[in-house]
C-alpha positions as CSV (number, residue, x, y, z in Angstrom):
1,X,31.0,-71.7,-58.9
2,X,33.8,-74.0,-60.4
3,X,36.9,-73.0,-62.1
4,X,36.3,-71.7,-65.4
5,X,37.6,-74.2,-68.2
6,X,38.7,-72.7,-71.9
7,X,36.8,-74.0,-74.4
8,X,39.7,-76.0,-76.1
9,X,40.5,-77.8,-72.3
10,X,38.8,-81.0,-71.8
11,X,36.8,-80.7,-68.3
12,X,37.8,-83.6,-65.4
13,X,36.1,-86.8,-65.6
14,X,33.8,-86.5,-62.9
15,X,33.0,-90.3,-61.0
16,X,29.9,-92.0,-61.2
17,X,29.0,-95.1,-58.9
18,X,28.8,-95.4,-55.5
19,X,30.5,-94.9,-53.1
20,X,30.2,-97.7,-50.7
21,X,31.7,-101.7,-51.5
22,X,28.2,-103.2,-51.0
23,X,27.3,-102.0,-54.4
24,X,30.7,-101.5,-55.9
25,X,30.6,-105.0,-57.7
26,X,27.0,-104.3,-59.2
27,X,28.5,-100.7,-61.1
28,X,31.5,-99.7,-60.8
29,X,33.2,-96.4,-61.0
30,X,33.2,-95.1,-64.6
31,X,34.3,-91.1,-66.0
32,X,31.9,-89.4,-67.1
33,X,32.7,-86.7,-70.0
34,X,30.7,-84.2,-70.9
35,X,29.7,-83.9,-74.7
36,X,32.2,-82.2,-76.5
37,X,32.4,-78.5,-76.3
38,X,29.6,-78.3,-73.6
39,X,30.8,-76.9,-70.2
40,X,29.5,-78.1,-67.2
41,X,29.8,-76.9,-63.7
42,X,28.1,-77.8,-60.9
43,X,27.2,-76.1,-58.0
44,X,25.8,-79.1,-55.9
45,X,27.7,-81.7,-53.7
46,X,28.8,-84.2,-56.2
47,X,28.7,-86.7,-53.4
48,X,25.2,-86.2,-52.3
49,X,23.4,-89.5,-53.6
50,X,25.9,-92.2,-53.1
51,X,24.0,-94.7,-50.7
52,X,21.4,-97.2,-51.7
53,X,18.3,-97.9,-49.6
54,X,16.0,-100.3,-49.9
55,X,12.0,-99.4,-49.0
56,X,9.2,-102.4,-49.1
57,X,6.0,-101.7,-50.2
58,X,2.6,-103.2,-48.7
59,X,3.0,-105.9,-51.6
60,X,6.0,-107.0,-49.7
61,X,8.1,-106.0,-52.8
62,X,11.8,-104.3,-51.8
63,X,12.5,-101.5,-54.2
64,X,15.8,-100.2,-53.9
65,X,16.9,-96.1,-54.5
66,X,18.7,-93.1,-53.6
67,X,17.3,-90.1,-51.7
68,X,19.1,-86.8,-51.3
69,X,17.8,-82.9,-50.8
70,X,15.2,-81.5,-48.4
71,X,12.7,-84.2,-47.0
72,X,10.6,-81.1,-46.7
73,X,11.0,-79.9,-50.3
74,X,9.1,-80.6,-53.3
75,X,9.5,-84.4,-54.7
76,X,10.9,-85.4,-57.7
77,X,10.8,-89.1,-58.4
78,X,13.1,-90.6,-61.2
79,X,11.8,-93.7,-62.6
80,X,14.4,-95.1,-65.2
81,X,13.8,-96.4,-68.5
82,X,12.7,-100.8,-68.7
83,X,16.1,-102.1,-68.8
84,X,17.5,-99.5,-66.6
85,X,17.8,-98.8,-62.6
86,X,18.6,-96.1,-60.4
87,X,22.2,-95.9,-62.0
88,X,21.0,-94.3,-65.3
89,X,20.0,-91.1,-62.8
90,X,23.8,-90.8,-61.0
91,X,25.0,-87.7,-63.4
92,X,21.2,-85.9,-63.0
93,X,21.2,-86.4,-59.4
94,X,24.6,-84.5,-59.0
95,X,22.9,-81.4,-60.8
96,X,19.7,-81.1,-58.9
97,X,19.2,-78.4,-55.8
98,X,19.3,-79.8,-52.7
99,X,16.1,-77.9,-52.1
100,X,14.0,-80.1,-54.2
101,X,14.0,-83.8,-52.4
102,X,14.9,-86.3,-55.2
103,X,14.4,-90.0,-55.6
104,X,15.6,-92.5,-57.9
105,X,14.5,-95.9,-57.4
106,X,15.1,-99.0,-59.6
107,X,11.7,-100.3,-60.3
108,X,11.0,-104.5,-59.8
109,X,13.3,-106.8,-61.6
110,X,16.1,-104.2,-61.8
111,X,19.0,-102.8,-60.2
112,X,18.9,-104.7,-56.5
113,X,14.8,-104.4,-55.8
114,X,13.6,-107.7,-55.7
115,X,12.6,-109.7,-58.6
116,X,9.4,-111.7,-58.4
117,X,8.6,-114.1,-60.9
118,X,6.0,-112.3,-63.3
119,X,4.6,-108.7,-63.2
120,X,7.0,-106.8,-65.7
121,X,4.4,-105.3,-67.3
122,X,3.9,-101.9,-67.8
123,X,0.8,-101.4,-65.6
124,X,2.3,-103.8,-62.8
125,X,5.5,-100.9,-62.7
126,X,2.9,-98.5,-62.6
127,X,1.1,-100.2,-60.0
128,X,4.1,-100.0,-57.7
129,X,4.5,-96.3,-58.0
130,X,1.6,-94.8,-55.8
131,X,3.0,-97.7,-52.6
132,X,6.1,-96.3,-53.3
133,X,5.0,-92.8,-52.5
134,X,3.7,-94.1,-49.7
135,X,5.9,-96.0,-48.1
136,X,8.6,-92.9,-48.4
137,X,5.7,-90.7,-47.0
138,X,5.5,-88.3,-50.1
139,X,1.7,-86.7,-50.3
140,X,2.8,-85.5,-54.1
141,X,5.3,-85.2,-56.5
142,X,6.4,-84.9,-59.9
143,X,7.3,-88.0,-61.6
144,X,10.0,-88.3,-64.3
145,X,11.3,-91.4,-66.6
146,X,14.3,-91.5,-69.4
């Protein structure tokens, strides 16, 4: 466990973004505060999901995301919001155990998967989902959205 903080000392900014310059320009390094009055401590690498990788799907598509925890661990897939990417998971992603194997991918049209000229409706994101699976060789898992 962290250092215990009092309730009336402001917590360190933690750093969200990654880590490497090939992404640095798309988002940059920002604090991130907790709400006021909530303590947060974390008892998981805070440098675990920093690297992007980029998977293609049958459709030829790219899609890229971030993978960390146990390949051989129950999946968790976090598929962001529609005008999000895998960013919007950085702070959850430094809270999961690294038991569970966690992905967050930035679904066509966002973040730096490819962006083909129509298909941003919601049953063409949905469509990509189940490749996706496949492509990272996950049988099952639990599938979660902002």
């Amino acid at each position: 466990m962290g250092p215990a903080t009092s309730p009336n000392t402001a917590p360190p900014a933690l750093t969200s973004g990654p880590t490497s310059n090939a992404c640095s320009s798309a988002t940059p390094s920002k604090p991130i505060r907790p709400t006021a009055g909530l303590r947060v401590e974390s008892h998981y690498d805070l440098a675990m999901a920093t690297e992007v990788s980029t998977v293609t799907l049958g459709s030829g598509l790219d899609l890229s995301y971030m993978e960390q925890g146990d390949p051989s661990g129950p999946a968790l897939v976090l598929l962001p919001g529609p005008t999000d990417s895998l960013w919007s998971y950085q702070s959850v992603l430094e809270r999961i155990p690294p038991s569970i194997r966690t992905v967050a991918v930035s679904q066509r049209g966002h973040g730096d998967s490819d962006r083909p000229p129509n298909g941003y409706q919601v049953g063409d994101f949905a469509a990509d989902v189940v490749p996706l699976l496949d492509a990272l060789r996950i049988e099952r898992a639990v599938l979660a959205r902002i």
